[in-house]
C-alpha positions in Angstrom: 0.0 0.0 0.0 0.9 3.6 -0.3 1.6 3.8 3.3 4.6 1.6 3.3 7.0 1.2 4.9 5.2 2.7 7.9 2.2 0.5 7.3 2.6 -2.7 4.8 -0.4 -3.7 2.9 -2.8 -5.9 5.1 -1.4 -4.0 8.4 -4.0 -2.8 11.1 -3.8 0.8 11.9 -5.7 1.2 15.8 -7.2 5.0 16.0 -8.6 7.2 18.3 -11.6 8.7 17.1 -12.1 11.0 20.1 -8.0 12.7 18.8 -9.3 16.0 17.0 -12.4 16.5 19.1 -9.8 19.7 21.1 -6.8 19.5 19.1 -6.7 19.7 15.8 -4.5 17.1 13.2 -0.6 18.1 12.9 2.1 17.5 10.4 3.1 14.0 10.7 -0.5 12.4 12.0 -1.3 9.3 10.4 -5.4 9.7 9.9 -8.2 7.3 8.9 -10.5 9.5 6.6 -13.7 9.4 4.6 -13.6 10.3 0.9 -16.4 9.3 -1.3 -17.4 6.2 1.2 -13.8 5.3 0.8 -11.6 5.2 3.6 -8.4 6.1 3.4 -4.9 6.4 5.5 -3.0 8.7 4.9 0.0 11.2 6.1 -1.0 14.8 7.4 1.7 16.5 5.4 0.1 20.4 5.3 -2.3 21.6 7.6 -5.0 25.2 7.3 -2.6 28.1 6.0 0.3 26.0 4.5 1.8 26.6 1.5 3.0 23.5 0.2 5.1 23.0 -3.2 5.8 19.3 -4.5 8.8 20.2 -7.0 11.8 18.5 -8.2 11.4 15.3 -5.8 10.8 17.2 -2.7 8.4 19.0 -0.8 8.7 21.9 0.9 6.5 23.4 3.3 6.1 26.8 3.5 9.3 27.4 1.9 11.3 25.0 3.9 12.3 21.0 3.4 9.8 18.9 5.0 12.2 17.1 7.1 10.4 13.6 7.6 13.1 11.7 9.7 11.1 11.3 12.4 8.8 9.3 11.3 10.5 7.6 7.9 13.4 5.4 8.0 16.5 6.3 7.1 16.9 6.1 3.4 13.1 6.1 2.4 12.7 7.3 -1.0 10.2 10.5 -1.1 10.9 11.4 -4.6 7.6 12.3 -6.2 8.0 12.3 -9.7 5.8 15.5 -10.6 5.3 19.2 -9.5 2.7 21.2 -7.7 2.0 23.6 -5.7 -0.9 24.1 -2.6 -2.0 26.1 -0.4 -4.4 24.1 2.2 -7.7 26.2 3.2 -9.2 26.7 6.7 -10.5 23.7 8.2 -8.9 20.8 5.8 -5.3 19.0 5.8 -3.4 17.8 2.7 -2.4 14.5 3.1 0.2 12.1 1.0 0.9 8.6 1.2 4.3 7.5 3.1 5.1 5.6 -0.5 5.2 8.4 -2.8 5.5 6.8 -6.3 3.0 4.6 -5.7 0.5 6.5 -3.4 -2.7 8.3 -4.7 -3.6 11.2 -2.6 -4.4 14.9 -2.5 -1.5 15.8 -5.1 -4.1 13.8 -7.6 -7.4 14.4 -6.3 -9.8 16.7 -7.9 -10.1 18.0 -4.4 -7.0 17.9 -3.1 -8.3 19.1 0.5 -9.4 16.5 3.3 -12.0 18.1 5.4 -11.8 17.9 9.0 -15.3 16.4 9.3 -14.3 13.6 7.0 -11.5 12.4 9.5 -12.3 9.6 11.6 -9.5 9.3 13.8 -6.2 9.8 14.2 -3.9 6.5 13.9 -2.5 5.6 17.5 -1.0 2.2 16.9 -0.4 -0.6 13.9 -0.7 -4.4 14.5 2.1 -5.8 11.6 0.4 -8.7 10.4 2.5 -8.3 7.1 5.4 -10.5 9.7 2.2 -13.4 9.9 2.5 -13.8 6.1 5.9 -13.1 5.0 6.4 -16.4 8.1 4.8 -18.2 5.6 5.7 -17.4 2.6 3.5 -14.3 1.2 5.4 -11.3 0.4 3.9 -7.9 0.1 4.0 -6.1 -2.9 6.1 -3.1 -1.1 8.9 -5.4 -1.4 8.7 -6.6 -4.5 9.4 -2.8 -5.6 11.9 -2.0 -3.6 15.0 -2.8 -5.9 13.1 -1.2 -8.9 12.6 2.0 -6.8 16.3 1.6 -5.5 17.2 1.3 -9.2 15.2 4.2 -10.0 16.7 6.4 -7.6 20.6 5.6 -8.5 19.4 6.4 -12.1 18.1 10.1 -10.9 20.7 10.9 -9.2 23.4 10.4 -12.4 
């Protein structure tokens, strides 16, 4: 999924859906929203008043590198292939999948904006049962396109 690594394909994400009833969603908040009677997970990346600009394989934040150690690994590939530019309204949060080549999230929506009455809580915990199958034998597809993104990535940086 376009969460991974943070969250492989199959994972459960446990969320509180009492988080945003005082506080509101911050940079870096892994939410469970409503879109269409889809849900989706996704990472807070901008929140109301940020000016956000997807260019050249990074994204800066109000003029400045989003810096996304905290809660990536080391060496996670955030390139994202195309360029925009945002600037997220009252009351909404831009989100993007942890994944980004493979994720589909605001930067392609029609509606790039997640409305704060469309979240449903904000993810507390993940149960990994992607470690149950890869024990017996499954392998998610993250992994199977790691070495082509790591490929990818030597080739961009020539």
């Amino acid at each position: 999924g376009s969460m991974s690594p943070t969250l492989i394909e199959g994972d459960l994400l446990i969320c509180n859906r009492l988080a945003y009833i005082s506080d509101e969603p911050q940079r870096g908040d892994i939410i469970a929203f409503d879109s269409g009677g889809t849900v989706y997970v996704k990472r807070v990346v901008g929140i109301a008043g940020d000016n956000i600009e997807v260019k050249y394989g990074t994204v800066k934040i109000n003029g400045i590198e989003l810096d996304e150690s905290e809660y990536l690994p080391e060496g996670t590939l955030t390139r994202t292939g195309s360029s925009f530019e945002y600037t997220v309204p009252e009351n909404c949060v831009f989100v993007m999948g942890d994944w980004r080549w493979a994720s589909y999230d605001s930067r392609f929506w029609e509606e790039p904006y997640i409305s704060l009455d469309n979240i449903l809580g904000k993810g507390i915990f993940s149960i990994p049962t992607h470690k149950i199958r890869e024990y017996f034998g499954v392998v998610p597809e993250y992994y199977q396109y790691l070495e082509q993104e790591e490929e990818l990535q030597q080739m961009l940086e020539q």
